[in-house]
Biopython code that builds the backbone (N, CA, C, O; Angstrom):
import numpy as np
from Bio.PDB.StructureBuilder import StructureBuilder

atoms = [
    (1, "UNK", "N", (20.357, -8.941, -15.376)),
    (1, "UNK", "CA", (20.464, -10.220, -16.031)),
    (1, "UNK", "C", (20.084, -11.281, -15.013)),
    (1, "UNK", "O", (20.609, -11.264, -13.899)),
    (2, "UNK", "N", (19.256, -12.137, -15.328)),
    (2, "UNK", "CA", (18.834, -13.056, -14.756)),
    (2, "UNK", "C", (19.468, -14.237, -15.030)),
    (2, "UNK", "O", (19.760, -14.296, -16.225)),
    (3, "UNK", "N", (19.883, -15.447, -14.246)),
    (3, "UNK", "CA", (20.446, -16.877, -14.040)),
    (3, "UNK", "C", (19.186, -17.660, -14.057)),
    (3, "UNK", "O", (18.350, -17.138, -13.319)),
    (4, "UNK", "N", (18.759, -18.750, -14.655)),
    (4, "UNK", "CA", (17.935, -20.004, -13.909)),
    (4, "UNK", "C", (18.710, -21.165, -13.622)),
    (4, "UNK", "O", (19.832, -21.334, -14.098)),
    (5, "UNK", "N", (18.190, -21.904, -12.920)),
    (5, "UNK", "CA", (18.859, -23.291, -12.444)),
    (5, "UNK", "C", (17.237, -24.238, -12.315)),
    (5, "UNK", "O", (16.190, -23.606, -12.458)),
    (6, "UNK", "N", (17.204, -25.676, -12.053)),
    (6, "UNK", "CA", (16.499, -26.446, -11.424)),
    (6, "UNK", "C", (16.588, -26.599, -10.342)),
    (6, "UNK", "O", (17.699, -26.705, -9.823)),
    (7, "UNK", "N", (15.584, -26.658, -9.714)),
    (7, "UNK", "CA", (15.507, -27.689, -8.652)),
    (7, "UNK", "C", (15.112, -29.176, -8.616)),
    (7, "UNK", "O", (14.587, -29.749, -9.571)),
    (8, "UNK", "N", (15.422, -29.786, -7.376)),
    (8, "UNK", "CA", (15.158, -31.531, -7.709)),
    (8, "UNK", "C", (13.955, -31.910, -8.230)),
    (8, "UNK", "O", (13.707, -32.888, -8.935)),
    (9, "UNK", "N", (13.251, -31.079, -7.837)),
    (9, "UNK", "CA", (11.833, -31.532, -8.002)),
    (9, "UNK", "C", (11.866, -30.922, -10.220)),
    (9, "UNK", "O", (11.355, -31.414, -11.227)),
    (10, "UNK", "N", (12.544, -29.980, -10.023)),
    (10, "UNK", "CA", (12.112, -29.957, -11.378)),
    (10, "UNK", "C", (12.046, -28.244, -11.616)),
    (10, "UNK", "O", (12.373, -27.614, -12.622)),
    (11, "UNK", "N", (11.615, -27.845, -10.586)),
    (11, "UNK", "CA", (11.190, -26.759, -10.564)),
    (11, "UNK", "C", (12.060, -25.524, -10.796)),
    (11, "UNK", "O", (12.972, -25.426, -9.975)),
    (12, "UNK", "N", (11.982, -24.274, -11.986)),
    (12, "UNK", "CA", (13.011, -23.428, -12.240)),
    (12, "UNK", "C", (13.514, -22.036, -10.668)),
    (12, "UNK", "O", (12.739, -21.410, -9.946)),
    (13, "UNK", "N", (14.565, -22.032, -10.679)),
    (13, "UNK", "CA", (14.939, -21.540, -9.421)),
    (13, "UNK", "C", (15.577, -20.189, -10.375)),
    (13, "UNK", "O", (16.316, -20.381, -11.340)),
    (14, "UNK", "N", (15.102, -18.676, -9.866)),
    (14, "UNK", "CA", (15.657, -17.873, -10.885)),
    (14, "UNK", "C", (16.219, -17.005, -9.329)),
    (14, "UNK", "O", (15.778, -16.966, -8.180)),
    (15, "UNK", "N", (17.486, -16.344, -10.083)),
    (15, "UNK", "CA", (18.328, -15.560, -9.669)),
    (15, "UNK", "C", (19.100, -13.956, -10.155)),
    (15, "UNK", "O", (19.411, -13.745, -11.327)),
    (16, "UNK", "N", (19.249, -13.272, -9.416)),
    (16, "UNK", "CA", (20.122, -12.095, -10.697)),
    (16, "UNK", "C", (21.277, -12.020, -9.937)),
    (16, "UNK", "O", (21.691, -11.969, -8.778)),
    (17, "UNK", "N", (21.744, -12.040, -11.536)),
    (17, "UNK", "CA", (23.691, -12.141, -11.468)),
    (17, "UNK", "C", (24.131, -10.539, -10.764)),
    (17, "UNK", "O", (23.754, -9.465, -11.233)),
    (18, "UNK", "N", (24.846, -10.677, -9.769)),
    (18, "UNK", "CA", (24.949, -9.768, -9.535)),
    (18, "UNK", "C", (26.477, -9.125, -9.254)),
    (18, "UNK", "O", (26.536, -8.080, -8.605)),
    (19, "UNK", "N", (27.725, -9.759, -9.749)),
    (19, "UNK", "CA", (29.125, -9.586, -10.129)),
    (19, "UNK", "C", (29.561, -10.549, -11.092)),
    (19, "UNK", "O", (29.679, -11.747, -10.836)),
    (20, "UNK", "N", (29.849, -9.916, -12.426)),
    (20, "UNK", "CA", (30.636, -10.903, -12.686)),
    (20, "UNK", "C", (32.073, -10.320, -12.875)),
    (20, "UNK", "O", (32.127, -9.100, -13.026)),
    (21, "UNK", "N", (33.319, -11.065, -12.887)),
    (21, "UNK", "CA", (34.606, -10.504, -12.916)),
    (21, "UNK", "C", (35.717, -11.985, -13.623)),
    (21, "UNK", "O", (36.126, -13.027, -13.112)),
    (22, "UNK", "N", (35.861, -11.393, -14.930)),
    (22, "UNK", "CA", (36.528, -12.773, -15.584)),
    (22, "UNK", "C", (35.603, -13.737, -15.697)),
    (22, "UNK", "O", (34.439, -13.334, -15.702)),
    (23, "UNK", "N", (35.845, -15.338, -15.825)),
    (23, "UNK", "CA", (34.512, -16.259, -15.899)),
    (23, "UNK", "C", (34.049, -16.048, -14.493)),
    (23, "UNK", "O", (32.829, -16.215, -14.516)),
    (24, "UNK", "N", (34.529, -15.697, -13.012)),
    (24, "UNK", "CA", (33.840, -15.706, -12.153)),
    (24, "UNK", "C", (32.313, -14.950, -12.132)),
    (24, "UNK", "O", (32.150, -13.947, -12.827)),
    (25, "UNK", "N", (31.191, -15.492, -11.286)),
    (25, "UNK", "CA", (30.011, -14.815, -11.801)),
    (25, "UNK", "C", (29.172, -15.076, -10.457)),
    (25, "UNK", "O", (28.875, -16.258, -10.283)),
    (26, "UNK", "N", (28.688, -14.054, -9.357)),
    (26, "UNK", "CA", (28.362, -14.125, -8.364)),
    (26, "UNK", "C", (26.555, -14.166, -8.729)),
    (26, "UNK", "O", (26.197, -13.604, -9.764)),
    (27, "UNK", "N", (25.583, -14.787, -7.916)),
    (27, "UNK", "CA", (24.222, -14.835, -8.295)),
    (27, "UNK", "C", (23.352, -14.870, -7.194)),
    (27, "UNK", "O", (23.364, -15.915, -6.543)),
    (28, "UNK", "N", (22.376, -13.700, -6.728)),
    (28, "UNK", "CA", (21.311, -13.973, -6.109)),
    (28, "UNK", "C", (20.328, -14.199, -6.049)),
    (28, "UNK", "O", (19.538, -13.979, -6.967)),
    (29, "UNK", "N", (19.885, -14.946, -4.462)),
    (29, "UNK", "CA", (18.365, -15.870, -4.834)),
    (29, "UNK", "C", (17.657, -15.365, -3.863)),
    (29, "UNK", "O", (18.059, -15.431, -2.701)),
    (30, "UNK", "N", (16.644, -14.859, -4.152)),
    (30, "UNK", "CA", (15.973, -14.260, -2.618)),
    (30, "UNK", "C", (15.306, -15.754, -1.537)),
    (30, "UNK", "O", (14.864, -15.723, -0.389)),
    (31, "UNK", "N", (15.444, -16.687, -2.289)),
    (31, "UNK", "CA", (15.397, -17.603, -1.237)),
    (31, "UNK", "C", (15.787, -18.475, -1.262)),
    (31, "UNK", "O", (16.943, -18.207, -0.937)),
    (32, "UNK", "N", (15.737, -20.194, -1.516)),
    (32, "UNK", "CA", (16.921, -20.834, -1.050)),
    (32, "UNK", "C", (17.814, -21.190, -2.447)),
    (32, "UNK", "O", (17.577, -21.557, -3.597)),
    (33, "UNK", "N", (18.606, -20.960, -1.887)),
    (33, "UNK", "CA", (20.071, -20.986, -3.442)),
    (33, "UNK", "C", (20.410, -22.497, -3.524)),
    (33, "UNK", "O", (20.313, -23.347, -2.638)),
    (34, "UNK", "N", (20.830, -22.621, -4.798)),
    (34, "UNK", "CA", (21.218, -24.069, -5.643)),
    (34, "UNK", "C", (22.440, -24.611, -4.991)),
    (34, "UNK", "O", (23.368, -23.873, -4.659)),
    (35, "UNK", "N", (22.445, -25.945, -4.799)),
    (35, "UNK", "CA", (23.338, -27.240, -4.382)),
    (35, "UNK", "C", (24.765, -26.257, -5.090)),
    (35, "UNK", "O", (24.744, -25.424, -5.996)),
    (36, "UNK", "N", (25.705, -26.668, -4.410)),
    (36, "UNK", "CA", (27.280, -27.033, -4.930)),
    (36, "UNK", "C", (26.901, -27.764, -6.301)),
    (36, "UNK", "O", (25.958, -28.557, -6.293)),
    (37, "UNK", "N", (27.581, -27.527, -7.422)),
    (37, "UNK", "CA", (27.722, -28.227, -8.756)),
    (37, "UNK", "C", (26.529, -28.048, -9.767)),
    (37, "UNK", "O", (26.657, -28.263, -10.973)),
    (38, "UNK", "N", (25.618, -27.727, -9.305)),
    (38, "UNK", "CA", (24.191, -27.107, -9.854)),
    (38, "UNK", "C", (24.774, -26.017, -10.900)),
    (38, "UNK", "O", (25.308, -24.957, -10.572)),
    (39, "UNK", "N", (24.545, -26.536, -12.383)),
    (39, "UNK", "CA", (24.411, -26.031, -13.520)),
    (39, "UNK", "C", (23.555, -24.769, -13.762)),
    (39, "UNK", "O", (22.578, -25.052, -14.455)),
    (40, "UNK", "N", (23.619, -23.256, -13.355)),
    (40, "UNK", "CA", (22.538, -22.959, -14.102)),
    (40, "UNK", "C", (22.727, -22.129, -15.097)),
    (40, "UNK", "O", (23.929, -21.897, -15.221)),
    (41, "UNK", "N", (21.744, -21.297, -16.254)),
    (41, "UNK", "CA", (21.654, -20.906, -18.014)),
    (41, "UNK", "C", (21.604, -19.030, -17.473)),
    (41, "UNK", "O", (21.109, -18.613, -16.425)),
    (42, "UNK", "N", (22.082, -18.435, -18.250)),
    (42, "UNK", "CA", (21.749, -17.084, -18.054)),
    (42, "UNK", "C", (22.034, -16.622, -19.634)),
    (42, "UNK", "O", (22.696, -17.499, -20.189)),
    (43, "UNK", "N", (21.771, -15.654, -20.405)),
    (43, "UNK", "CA", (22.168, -14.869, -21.118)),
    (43, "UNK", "C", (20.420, -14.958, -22.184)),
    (43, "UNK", "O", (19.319, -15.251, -21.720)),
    (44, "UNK", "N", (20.748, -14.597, -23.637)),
    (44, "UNK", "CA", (20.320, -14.985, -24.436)),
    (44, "UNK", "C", (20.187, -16.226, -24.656)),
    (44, "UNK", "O", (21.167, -16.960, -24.532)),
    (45, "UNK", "N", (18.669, -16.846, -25.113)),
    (45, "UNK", "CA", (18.375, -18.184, -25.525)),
    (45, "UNK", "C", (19.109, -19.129, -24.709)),
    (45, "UNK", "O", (19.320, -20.300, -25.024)),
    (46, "UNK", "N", (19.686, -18.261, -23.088)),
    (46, "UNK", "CA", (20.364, -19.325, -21.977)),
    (46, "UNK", "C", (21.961, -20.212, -22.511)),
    (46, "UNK", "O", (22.585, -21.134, -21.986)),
    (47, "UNK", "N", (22.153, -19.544, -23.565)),
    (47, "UNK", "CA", (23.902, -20.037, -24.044)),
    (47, "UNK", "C", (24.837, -20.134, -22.985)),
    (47, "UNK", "O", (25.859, -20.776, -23.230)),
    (48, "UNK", "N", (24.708, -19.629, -21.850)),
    (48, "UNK", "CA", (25.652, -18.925, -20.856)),
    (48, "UNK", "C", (25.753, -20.273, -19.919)),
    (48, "UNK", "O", (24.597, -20.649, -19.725)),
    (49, "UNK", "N", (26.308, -20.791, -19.529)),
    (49, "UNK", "CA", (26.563, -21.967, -18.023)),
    (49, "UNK", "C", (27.121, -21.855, -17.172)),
    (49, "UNK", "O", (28.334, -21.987, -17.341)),
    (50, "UNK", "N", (26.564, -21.505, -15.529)),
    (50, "UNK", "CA", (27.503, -21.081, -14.843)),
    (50, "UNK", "C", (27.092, -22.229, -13.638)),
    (50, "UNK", "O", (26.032, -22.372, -13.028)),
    (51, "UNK", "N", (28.412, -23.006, -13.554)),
    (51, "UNK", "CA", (28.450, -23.880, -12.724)),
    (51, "UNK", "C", (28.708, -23.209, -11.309)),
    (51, "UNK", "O", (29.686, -22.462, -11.263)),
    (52, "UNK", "N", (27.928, -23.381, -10.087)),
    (52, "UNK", "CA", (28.148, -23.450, -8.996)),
    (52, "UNK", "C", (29.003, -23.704, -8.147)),
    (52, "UNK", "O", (29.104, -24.914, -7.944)),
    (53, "UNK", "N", (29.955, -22.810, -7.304)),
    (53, "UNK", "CA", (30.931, -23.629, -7.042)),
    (53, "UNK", "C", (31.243, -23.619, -5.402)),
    (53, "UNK", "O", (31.781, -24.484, -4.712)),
    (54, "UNK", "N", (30.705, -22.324, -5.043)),
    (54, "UNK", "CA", (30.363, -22.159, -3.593)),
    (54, "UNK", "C", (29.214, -21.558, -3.024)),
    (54, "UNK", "O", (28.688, -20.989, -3.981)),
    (55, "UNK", "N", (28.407, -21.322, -1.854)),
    (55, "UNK", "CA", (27.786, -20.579, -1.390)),
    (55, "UNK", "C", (28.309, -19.383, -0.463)),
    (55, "UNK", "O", (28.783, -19.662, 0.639)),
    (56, "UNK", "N", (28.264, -18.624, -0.709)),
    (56, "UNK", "CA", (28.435, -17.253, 0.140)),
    (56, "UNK", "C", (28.029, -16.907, 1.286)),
    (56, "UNK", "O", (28.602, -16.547, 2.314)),
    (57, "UNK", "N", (26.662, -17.101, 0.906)),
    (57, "UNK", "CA", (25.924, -17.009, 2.389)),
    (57, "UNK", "C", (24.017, -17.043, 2.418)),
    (57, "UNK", "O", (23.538, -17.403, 1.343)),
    (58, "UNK", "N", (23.516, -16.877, 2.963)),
    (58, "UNK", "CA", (22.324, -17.521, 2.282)),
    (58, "UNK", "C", (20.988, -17.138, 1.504)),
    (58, "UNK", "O", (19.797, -17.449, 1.535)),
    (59, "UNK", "N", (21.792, -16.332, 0.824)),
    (59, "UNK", "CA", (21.504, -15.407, -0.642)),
    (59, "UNK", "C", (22.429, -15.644, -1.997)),
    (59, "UNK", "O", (22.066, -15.490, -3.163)),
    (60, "UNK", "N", (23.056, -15.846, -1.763)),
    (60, "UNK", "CA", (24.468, -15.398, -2.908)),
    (60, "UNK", "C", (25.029, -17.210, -2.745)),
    (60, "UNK", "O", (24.980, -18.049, -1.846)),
    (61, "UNK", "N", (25.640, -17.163, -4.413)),
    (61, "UNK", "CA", (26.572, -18.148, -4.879)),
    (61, "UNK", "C", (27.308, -18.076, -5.949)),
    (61, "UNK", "O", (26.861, -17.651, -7.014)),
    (62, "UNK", "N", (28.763, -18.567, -5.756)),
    (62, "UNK", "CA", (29.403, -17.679, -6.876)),
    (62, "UNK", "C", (29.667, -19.280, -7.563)),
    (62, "UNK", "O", (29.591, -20.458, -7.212)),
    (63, "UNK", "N", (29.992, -18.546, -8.655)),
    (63, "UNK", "CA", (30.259, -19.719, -10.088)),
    (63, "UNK", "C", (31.226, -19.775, -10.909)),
    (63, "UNK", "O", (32.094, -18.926, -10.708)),
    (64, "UNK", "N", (31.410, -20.538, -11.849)),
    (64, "UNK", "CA", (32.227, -20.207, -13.216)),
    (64, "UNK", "C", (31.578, -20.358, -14.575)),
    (64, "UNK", "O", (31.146, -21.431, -14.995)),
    (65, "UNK", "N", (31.553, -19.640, -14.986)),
    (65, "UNK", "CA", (31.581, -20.018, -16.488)),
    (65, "UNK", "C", (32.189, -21.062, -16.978)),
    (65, "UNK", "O", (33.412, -21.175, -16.909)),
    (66, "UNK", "N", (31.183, -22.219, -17.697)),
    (66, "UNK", "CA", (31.737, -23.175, -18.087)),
    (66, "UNK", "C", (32.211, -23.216, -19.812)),
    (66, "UNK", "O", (32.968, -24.007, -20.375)),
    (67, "UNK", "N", (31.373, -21.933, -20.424)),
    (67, "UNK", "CA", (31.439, -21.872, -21.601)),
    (67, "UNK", "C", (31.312, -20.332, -22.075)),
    (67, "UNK", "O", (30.425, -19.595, -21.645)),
    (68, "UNK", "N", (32.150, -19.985, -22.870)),
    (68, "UNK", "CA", (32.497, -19.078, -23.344)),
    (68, "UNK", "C", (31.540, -17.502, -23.892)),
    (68, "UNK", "O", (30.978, -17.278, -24.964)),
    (69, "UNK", "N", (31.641, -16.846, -22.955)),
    (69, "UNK", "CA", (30.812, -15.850, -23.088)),
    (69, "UNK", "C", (30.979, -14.840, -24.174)),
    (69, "UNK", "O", (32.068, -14.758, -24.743)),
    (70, "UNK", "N", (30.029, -14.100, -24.490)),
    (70, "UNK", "CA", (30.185, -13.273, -25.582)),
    (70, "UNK", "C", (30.721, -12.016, -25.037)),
    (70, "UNK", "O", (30.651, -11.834, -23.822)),
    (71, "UNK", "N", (31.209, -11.196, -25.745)),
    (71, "UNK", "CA", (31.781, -9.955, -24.867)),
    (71, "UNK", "C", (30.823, -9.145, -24.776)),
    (71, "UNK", "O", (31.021, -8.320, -23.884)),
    (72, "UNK", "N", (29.526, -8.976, -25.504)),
    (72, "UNK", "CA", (28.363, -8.052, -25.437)),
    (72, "UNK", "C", (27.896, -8.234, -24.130)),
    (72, "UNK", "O", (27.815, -7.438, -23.194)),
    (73, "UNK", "N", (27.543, -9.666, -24.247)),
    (73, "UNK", "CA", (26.776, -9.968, -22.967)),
    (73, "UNK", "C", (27.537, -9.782, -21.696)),
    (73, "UNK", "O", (26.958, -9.254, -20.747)),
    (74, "UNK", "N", (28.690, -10.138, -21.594)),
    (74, "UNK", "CA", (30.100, -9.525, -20.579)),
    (74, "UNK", "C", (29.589, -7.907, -20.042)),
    (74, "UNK", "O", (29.218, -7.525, -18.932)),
    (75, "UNK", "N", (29.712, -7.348, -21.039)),
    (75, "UNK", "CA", (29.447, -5.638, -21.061)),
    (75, "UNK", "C", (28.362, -5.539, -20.322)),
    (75, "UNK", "O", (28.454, -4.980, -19.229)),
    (76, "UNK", "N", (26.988, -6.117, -20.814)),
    (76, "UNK", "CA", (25.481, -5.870, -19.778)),
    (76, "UNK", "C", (25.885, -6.525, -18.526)),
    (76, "UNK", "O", (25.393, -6.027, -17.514)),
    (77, "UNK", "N", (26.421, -7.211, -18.416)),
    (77, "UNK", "CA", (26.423, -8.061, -16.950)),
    (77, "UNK", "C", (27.039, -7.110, -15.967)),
    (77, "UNK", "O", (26.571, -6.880, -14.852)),
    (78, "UNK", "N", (28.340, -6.470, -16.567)),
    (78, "UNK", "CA", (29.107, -5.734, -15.741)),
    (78, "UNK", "C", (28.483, -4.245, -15.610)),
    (78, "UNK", "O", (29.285, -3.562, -14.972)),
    (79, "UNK", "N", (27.426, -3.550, -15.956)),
    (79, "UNK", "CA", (27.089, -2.268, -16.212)),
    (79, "UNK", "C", (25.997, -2.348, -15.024)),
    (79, "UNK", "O", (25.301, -1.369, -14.757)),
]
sb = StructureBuilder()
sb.init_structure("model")
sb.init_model(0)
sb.init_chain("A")
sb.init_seg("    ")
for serial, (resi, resn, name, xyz) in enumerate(atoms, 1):
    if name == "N":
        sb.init_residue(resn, " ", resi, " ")
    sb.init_atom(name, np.array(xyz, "f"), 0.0, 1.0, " ", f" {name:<3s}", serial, name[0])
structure = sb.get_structure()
């Protein structure tokens, strides 16, 4: 499962989710990862919002779910 986010310029920054556990939802970027508070879409038709909330290290950033996930999509994420 793939995450996108923006960048300032505009530009789509894509990532794959690579833990999620409860709304927590960890995401990697093979190169430079999204600001603190940076919104980005994952799932189907991008329903999914996972706000940014720390960096890990300089690959990885973990998030929350800001909005309510489906349990299907829960299931692929975690498999």
């Amino acid at each position: 499962m793939e995450a996108t986010g923006n960048q300032k310029n505009g530009t789509p920054k894509y990532g794959k989710i690579v833990s999620v556990r409860g709304s927590v939802v960890d995401v990697w970027f093979e190169k430079k990862i999204p600001s603190i508070y940076t919104l980005l879409h994952s799932g189907k038709d991008k329903q999914v919002a996972i706000e940014v909330l720390s960096q890990l290290d300089d690959h990885r950033v973990r998030g929350m779910c800001v909005e309510q996930m489906e349990p299907s999509l829960r299931y692929r994420l975690e498999k």
